[in-house]
C-alpha positions in Angstrom: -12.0 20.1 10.4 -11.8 22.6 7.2 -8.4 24.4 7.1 -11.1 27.4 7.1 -12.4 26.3 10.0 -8.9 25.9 11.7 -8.0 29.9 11.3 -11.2 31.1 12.2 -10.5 29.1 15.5 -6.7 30.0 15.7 -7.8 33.4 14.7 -10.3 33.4 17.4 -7.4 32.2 20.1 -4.5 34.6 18.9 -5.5 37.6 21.6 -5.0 34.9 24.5 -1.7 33.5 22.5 -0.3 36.8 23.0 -1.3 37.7 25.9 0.3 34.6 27.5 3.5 35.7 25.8 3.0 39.1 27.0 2.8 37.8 30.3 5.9 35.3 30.1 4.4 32.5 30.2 6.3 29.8 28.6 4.7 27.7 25.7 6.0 24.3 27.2 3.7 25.6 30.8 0.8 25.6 28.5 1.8 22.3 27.0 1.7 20.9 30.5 -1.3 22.8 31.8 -3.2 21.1 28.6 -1.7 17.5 30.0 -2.9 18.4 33.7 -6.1 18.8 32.4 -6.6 15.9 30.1 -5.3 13.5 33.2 -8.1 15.5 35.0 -10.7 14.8 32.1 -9.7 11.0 32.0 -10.2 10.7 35.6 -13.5 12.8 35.5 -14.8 10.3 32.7 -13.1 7.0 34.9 -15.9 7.7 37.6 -18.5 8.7 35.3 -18.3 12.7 35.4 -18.8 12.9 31.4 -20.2 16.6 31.3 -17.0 17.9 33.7 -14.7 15.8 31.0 -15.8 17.1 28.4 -15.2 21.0 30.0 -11.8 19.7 31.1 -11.7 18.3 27.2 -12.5 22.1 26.0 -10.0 23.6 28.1 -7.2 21.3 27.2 -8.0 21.9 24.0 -7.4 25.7 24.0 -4.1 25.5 25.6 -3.4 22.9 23.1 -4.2 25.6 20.5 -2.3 28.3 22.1 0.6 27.0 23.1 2.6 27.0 19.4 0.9 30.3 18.8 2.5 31.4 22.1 5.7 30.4 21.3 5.6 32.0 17.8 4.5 35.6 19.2 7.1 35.4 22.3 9.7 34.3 19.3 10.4 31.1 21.5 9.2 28.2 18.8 12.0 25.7 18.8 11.9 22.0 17.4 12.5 20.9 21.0 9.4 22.5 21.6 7.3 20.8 18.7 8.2 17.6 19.5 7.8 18.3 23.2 4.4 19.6 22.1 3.1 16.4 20.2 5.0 14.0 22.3 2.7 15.4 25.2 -0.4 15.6 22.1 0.0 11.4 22.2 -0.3 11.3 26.6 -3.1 13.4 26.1 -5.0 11.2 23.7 -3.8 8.3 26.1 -4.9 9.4 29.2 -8.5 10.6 28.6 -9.2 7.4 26.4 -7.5 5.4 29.5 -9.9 7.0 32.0 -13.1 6.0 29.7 -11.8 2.8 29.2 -11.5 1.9 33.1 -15.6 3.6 33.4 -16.9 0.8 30.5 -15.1 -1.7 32.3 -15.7 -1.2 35.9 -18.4 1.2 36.1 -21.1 0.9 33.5 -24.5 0.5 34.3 -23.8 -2.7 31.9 -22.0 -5.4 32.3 -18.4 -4.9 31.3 -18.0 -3.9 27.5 -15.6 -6.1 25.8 -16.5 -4.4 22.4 -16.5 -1.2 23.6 -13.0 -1.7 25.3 -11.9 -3.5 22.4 -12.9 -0.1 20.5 -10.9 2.2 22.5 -7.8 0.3 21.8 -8.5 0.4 18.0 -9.1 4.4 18.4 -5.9 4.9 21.0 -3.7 2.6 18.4 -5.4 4.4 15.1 -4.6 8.1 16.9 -1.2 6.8 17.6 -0.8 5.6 14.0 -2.0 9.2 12.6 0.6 10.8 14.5 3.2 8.0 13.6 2.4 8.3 9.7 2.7 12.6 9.5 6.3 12.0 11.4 7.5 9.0 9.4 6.5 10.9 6.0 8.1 14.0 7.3 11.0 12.2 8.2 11.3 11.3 4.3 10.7 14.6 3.2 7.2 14.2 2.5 4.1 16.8 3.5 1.6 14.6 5.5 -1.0 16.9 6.5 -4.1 14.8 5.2 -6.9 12.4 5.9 -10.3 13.1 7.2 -9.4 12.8 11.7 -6.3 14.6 12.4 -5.9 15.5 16.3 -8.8 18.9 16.2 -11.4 16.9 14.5 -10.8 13.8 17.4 -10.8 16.0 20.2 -13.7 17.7 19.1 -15.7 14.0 18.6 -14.6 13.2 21.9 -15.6 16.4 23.7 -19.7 16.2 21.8 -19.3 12.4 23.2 -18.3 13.2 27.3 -21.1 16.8 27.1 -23.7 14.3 26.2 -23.2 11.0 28.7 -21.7 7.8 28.6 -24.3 6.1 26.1 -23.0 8.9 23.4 -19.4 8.7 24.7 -19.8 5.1 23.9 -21.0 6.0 19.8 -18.0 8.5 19.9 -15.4 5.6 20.8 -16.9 4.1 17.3 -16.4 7.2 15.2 -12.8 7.8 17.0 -11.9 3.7 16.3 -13.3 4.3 12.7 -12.1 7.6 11.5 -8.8 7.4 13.1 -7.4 4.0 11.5 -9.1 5.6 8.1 -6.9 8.1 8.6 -3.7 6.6 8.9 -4.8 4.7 5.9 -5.1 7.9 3.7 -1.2 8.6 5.1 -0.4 5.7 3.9 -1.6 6.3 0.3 -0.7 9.5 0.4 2.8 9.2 1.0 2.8 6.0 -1.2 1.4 8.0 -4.1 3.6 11.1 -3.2 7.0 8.9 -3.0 6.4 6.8 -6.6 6.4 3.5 -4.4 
């Protein structure tokens, strides 16, 4: 997703941002709310509810893009609260992929999918590795902020996959196993290139 894209969107969410903070709502309730509903979207897509996953996907999405825009305008952003935030970011990923992996294997119309379980490891493990490569950069004092699937662009792959049905849930488990692990890569070379190593 264009860093255009990404403020017209945050742009778009700012009113409900500050209204949370108006109403003292704390960013770490919308953090969770945004977990409640991605366990709700991974069990939605375990028993074959893709359409209702991929609402609950939408809506844990938004709190996801509130929340640190919350915190900012209520002058409550903390680094407890960032890492908080993506620590949750990674059990969010986890469970949703978790609940499609446990429909491919148990409840396709198919026999179980090897590959396609195979596949949701490979996006799970490249997601993780994204995350993994931004805070091990950061951690040398390095900017990481690159590569073509950070965490807006696979949410929003994975929500077009559960609105449209298992078969094109099942095409966006390849994109999300692809694009993720190409991401990490471009971490890689990025800080590689960045750090003279």
């Amino acid at each position: 997703m264009t860093n255009r894209i990404k403020s017209k969107a945050r742009e778009l969410l700012n009113p409900a941002a500050n209204f949370a903070a108006e109403l003292g709502i704390s960013p770490t309730a919308i953090t969770m709310a945004g977990l409640v509903l991605s366990v709700a979207s991974g069990w939605a897509l375990a028993v074959g509810r893709f359409p209702t996953a991929g609402v609950l996907l939408i809506l844990a999405g938004v709190c996801d893009m509130i929340d640190g825009a919350a915190a900012r305008a209520a002058n409550r952003a903390t680094r407890s609260g960032a890492f908080v935030d993506s620590t949750i970011d990674r059990y969010s990923e986890m469970v949703v992929l978790l609940g499609a992996l446990v429909y491919y294997l148990t409840r396709s119309a198919a026999a179980p999918e090897s590959l396609t379980a195979v596949l949701i490891f490979l996006a799970l493990g490249g997601s993780f590795l994204v995350s993994y490569t931004r805070a091990r950069a950061e951690a040398i004092g390095t900017s990481c902020e690159v590569g073509i699937a950070e965490r807006p662009e696979r949410l929003v792959i994975a929500i077009i996959g559960a609105l449209f049905g298992p078969n094109v849930f099942r095409v966006a488990i390849w994109v999300l196993a692809i694009v993720s692990q190409i991401t990490a890569i471009q971490r890689v070379r990025h800080v590689i290139s960045n750090t003279g190593s």
